[in-house]
N, C-alpha and C positions, 0 to 999 in steps of 0.2 A: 767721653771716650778716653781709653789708656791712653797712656806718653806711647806705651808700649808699641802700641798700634798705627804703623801711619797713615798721614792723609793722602785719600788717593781721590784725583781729579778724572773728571769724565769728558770725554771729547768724541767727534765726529771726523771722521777724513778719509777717502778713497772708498766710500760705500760701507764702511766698519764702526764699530763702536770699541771705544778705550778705555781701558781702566790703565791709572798713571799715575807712581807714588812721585814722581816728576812733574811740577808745573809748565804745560806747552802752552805758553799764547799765543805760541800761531796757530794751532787749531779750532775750530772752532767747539766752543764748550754746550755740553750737552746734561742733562739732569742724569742724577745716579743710578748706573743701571745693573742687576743683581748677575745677569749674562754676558759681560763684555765678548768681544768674538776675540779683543788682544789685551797682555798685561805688560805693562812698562814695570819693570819692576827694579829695586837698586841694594840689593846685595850683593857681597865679595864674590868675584868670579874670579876661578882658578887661572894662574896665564896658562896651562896646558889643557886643551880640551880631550877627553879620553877617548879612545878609540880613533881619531882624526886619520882619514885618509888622505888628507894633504895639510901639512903641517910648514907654511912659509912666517916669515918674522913676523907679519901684520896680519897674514889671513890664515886659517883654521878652518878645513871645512870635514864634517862628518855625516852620516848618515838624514837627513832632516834635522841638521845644527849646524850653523857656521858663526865664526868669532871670528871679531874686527878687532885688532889693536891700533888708535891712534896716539900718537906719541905725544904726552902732555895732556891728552886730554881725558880718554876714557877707555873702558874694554866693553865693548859690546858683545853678548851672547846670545844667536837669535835660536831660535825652538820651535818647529813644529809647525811652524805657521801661527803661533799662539802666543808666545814671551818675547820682551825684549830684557833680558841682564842688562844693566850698567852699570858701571862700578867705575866712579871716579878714581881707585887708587892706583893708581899708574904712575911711575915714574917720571919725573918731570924738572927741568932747571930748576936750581933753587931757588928760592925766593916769588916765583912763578906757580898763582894756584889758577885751575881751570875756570874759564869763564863760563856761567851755567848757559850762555847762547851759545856758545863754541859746542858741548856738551849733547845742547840740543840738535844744530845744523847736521851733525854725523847720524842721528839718533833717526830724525826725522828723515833726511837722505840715502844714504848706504842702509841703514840699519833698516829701515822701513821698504828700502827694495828688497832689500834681500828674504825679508818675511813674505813679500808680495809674493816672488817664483816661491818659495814653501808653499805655499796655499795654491799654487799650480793659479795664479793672473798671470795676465800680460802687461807688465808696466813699460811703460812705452817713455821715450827718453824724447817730450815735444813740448813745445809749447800751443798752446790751444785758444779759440774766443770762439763765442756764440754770435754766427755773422748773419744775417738776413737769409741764408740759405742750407744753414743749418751749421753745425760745429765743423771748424774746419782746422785741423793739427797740422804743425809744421815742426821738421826733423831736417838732421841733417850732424856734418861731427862737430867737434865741439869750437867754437868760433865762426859755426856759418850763418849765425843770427838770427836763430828762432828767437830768442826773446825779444830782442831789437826790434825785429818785425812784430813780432804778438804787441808787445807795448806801442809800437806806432800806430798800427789800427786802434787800438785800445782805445788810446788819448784823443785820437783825430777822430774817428767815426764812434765811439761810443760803445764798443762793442762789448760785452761780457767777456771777460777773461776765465777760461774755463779753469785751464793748467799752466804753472811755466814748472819746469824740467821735468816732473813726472805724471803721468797721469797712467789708468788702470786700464784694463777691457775685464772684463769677465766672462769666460769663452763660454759659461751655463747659458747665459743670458740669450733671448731667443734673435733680440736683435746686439747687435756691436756699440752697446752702450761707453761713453765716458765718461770715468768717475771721476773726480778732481779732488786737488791732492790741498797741501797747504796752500792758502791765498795769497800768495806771495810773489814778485818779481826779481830777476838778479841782471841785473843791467850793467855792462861797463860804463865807466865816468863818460866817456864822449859821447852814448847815450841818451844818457841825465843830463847833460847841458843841453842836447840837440831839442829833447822835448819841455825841458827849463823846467827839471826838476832838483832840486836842490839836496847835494848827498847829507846834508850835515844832519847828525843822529843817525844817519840807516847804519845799519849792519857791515860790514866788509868782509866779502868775501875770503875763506880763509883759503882759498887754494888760486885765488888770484887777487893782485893785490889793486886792481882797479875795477873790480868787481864790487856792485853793493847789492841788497836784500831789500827790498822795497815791499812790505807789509800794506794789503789793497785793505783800506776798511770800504768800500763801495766800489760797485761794478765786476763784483765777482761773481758766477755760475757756480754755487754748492750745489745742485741739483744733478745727477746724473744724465747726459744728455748722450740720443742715438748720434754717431760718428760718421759725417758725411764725408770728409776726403782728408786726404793725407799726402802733404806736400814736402818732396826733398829739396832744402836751398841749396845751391851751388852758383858759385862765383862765376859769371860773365869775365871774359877775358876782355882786355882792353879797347873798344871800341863796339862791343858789339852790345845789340839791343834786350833789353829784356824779353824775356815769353817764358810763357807758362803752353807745357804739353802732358798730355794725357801718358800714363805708363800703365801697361798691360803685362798678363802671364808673368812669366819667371821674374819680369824685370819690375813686379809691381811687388811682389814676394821679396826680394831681395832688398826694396826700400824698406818692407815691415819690416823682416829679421834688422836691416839696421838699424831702426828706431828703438829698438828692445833696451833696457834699460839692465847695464849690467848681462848678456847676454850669456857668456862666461859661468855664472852663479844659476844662468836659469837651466842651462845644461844640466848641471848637478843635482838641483833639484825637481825638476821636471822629467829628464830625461830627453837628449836629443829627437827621438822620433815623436813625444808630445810635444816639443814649442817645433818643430817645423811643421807639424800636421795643424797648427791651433793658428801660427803666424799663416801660412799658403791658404788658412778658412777665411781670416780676416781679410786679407788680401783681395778673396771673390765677394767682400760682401760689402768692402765700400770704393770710391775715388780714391786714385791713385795718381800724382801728378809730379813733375821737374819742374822747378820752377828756376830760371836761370837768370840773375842781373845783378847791375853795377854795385863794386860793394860800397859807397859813397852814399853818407847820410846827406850830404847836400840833393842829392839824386832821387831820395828815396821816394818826392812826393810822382816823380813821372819814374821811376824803375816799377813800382806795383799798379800801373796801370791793366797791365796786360791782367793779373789777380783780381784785382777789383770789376771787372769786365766782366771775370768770368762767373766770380760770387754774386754781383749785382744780376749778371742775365740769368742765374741758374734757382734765383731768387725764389724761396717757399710760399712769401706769402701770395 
């Protein structure tokens, strides 16, 4: 093969195939394939994108193209539903050169949402496991401990970890499938201690600093699985007990549109009246639930009782 010509790696994730002149190991690697449906690609990308109908410091969006700049680390170009530009030449402290997992985390994250709404999915902002009674996602804003809770069933019951923070729908799809994204956990430290997991080598978080990256080599769901319910956490107020309640009509709609990943971007590329018509389908077509309690990890084994009750009685097999 020429120098000329780079090497490009082949992966699977969110229902897609990759072609990637970038090495991802968090994905999982797939044999070479002549059709990719996406190209990571890493030439110099303009800091102006042309024609841009919204032009702020970091974000860039135009027609089925938006550009991410993060500072120090990369510019991202996304296209069409099809490319991702990155170009590490960005501006940066001296003496400070990009970390290629720093590089990835944006790439894989933001960058790989934003191509999701291009291609008109519903990336959904949950964490997910495959429980005894079918896949069960949990949402909510940021600090109400989807992941906390996905990893403690995880650990304690054994459960297949479908998604933690993004995972797909596919609105073609005849049932409400979940596609799972990277195999990965991001757990705060008090977390990791609570389930006596040890941070030392994980990843850190770069937008919080007691956040780490926890890479599953086992107990993960790569398989697209149909999506039985979908739970919003919210904090119990000081004495009161946990439960879990069913949400119906508008107010089951109104937990999808929150779960949306990047919401914002899918406006733009979707068009508001496709993701409210595609979030109000999914909405009728699986469980819809609040689930309220203590937010204390000493708590946690009797706060998901009421949960466990309901997944254990509603049981498939």
């Amino acid at each position: 093969m020429s120098d000329s010509v780079p090497h490009r790696y082949y992966y699977h994730t969110y229902g897609l195939q990759l072609s990637s002149q970038l090495e991802l190991p968090e994905l999982s690697a797939t044999p070479n394939c002549s059709e990719p449906d996406i190209d990571i690609l890493t030439p110099d990308v303009s800091e102006v994108m042309e024609d841009a109908s919204f032009n702020g410091p970091w974000v860039q969006v135009a027609e089925e193209r938006c550009q991410l700049l993060v500072e120090g680390i990369a510019r991202y170009r996304i296209e069409q539903g099809r490319r991702i530009l990155v170009d590490r030449r960005v501006p940066r402290k001296e003496g400070r050169l990009p970390v290629a997992g720093d590089v990835r985390l944006y790439l894989l994250g933001a960058a790989l949402g934003i191509l999701l709404h291009q291609r008109h999915c519903l990336p959904l902002h949950v964490s997910a496991l495959q429980t005894p009674s079918g896949v069960w996602a949990f949402t909510g804003h940021s600090g109400a401990g989807k992941s906390t809770l996905g990893a403690w069933l995880h650990y304690t019951f054994g459960w297949p970890i479908v998604s933690d923070d993004v995972a797909v729908i596919k609105p073609e799809d005849e049932q409400p499938n979940l596609y799972p994204g990277p195999a990965r956990l991001k757990l705060w430290k008090d977390a990791l201690a609570a389930l006596d997991i040890d941070r030392q080598g994980l990843v850190r978080d770069l937008t919080r600093a007691d956040k780490y990256h926890l890479m599953l080599q086992k107990g993960f769901q790569a398989d697209p699985q149909p999506l039985r319910a979908l739970v919003l956490l919210e904090r119990a107020e000081e004495g009161e007990t946990a439960c879990l309640e069913p949400v119906t009509g508008v107010a089951a709609f109104q937990v999808v549109m929150a779960s949306l990943y990047r919401p914002e971007l899918g406006k733009e590329f979707n068009g508001p009246a496709r993701l409210l018509r595609e979030s109000a389908r999914l909405a009728d077509r699986i469980e819809v639930y609040r689930f309220r309690r203590p937010w204390s990890l000493d708590e946690m084994d009797t706060s998901i009782e009421p949960l466990l009750r309901h997944i254990e009685g509603t049981s498939l097999s």
